[in-house]
N, C-alpha and C positions, 0 to 999 in steps of 0.2 A: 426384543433385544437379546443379545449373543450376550454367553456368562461370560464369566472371567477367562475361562479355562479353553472355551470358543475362540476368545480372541485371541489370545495367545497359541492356541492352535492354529490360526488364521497366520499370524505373524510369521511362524516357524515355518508352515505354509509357503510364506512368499521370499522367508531365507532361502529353501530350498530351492523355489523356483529360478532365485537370482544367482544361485550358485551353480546352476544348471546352464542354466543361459550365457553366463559367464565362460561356462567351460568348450559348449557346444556351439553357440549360433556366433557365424561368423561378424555382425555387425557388433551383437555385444560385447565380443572379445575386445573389436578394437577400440572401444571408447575409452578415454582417459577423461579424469575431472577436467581438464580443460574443453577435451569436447564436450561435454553436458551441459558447463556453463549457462549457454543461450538456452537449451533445452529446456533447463528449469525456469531460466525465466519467464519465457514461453509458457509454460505449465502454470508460473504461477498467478502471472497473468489471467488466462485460463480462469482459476478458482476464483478468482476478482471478480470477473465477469458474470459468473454463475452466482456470486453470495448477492450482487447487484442485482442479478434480475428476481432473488429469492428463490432460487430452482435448486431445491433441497435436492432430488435424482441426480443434477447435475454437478451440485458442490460433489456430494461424496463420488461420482465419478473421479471429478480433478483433484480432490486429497487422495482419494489412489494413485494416479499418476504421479504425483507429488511424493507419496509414501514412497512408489517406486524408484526414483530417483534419488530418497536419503538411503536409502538400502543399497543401489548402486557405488554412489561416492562410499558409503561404509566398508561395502568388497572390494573394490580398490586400493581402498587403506589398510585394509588387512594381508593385500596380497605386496603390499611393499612393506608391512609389519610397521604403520607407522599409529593406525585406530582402527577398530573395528566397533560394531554395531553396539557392544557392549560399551565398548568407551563410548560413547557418544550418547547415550541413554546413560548412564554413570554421570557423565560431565554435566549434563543439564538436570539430574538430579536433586547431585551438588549444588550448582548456581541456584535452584529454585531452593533449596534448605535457606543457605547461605542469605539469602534476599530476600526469605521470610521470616526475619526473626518474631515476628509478631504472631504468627502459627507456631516454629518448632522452636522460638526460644520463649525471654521473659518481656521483651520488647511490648508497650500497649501505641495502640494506635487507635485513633476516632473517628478518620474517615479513611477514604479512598486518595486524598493527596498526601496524607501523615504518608500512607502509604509509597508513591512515589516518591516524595524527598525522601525517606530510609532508604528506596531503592537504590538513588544516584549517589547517594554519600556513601553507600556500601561498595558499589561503584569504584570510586575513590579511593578509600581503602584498600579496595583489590588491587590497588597498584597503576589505576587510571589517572590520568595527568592531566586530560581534560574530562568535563562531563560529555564532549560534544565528539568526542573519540568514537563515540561506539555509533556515526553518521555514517553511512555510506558514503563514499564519495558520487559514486555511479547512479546516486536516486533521482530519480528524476525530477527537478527542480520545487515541483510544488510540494512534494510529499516531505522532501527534505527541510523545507522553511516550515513545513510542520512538524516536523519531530525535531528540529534546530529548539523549535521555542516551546515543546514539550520538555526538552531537557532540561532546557535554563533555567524554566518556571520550578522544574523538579528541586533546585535548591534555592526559591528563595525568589529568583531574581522574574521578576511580574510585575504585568499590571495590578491595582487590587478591586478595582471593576469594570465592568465593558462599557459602563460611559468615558473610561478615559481612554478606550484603546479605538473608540467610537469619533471621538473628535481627534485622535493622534492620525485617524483616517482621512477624515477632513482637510486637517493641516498638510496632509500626503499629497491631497489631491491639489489643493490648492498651489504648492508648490506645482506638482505637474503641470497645469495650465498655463503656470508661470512662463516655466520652459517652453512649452510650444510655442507661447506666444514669440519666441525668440529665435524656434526654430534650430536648437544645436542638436543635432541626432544624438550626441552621445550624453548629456544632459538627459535629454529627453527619457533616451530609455534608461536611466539611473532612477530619474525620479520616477519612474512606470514602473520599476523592482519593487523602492520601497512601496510603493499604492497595492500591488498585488502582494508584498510581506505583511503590511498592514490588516489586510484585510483576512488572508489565512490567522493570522492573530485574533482577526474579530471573531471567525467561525470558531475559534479555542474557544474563547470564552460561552459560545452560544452551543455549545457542547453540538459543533458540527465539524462532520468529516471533511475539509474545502475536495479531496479528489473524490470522495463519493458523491460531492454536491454537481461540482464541473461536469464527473462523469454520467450523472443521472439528467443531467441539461446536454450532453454531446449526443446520450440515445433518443432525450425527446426530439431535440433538434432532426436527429437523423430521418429518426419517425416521420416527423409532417414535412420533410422535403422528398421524402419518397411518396410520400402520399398526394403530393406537389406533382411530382413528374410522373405517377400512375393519373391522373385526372388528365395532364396535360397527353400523354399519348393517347387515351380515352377519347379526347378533341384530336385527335391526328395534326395534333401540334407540338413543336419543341417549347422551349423554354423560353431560349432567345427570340421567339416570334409572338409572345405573350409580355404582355404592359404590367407592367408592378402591382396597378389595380386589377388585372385580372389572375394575377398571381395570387394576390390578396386572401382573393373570395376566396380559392380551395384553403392554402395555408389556415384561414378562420375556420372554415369545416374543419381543417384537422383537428387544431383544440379541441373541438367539443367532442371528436369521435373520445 
């Protein structure tokens, strides 16, 4: 591992570099934070995909990319004098002091949730109006009904075991069925919200990630349908000319591979 003195040599390193690039190569010039936008999230997507598959080479590739990118927005704000890299290491300083009273003040805490409710009241304090403010609006639905009911729980407002949030499931679905049986589309997918909110609620308490769980079933999925349609050209056959039970047998080989 690189010292202190390394890294921070590294850092200053890649100020230069962005300062340079900045100045010099025509594409960087023209970027504005509004073009990087997608870029980043592109990127951070990207890191997602790598901490999922556990490809440590590949995370710290895409926290570089990623690095690279707060360092750009950073030259940008400094070139309209509105933050610069220091502000921005400064700020989140601050916030992590500030939001740790139980390290840098006199605050005690007993676990790891003490912890999060001081977090969201401190929150609050800061001049926050809701707890549920600091939600993207832009996140993409499932991740957001999990940090929705991250927050909430942060002050208080919970289940107090997963057998109740276990049969509040139930009663979800129950309803659901109700609906269909009735056939209103817009019923329908009302009660199909709350059964998939319900359930993000259930992986809370099962101390599970619902989009690392989705996304870890979207790659096995992917996996044994290509493995599907490798057997099936293997027979110099499509898909559509294969019977479900003969789709079956490979799909079953998949699992086991």
């Amino acid at each position: 591992m690189n010292t202190r003195s390394e890294q921070l040599a590294a850092f200053d390193r890649l100020l230069t570099i962005m300062d340079e690039l900045r100045a010099q190569c025509p594409w960087d010039k023209k970027q504005t934070i509004q073009t990087l936008r997608h870029l980043t999230i592109e990127e951070t997507y990207e890191l997602g995909d790598a901490i999922l598959d556990n490809d440590l080479d590949e995370v710290k590739k895409e926290l570089g990319d990623l690095l690279l990118h707060i360092v750009f927005y950073a030259k940008i704000g400094s070139e309209t004098q509105d933050f610069d890299i220091a502000d921005v290491a400064n700020g989140i300083c601050e916030k992590l002091i500030n939001r740790h009273p139980h390290i840098y003040g006199d605050v005690k805490v007993e676990n790891e949730e003490e912890v999060k409710q001081n977090w969201e009241n401190i929150k609050l304090k800061e001049g926050k109006k809701s707890v549920l403010e600091g939600v993207p609006n832009s996140l993409p639905a499932l991740v957001k009904a999990n940090r929705i009911q991250e927050k909430v729980a942060g002050v208080g407002f919970d289940w107090e075991h997963p057998e109740q949030v276990f049969e509040k499931l139930k009663e979800e679905l129950g309803e659901l069925q109700d609906e269909v049986k009735h056939q209103n589309a817009d019923k329908m997918e009302s009660e199909f919200g709350d059964v998939l909110f319900s359930m993000v609620n259930y992986a809370r308490f099962l101390k599970i990630n619902p989009e690392n769980a989705l996304e870890r079933t979207n790659k096995k999925f992917i996996g044994r349908f290509q493995y599907l349609e490798k057997k099936a050209k293997e027979l110099g056959m499509s898909l559509k000319e294969m019977t479900l039970a003969e789709m079956d047998v490979f799909w079953e080989e998949a699992k086991m591979q």
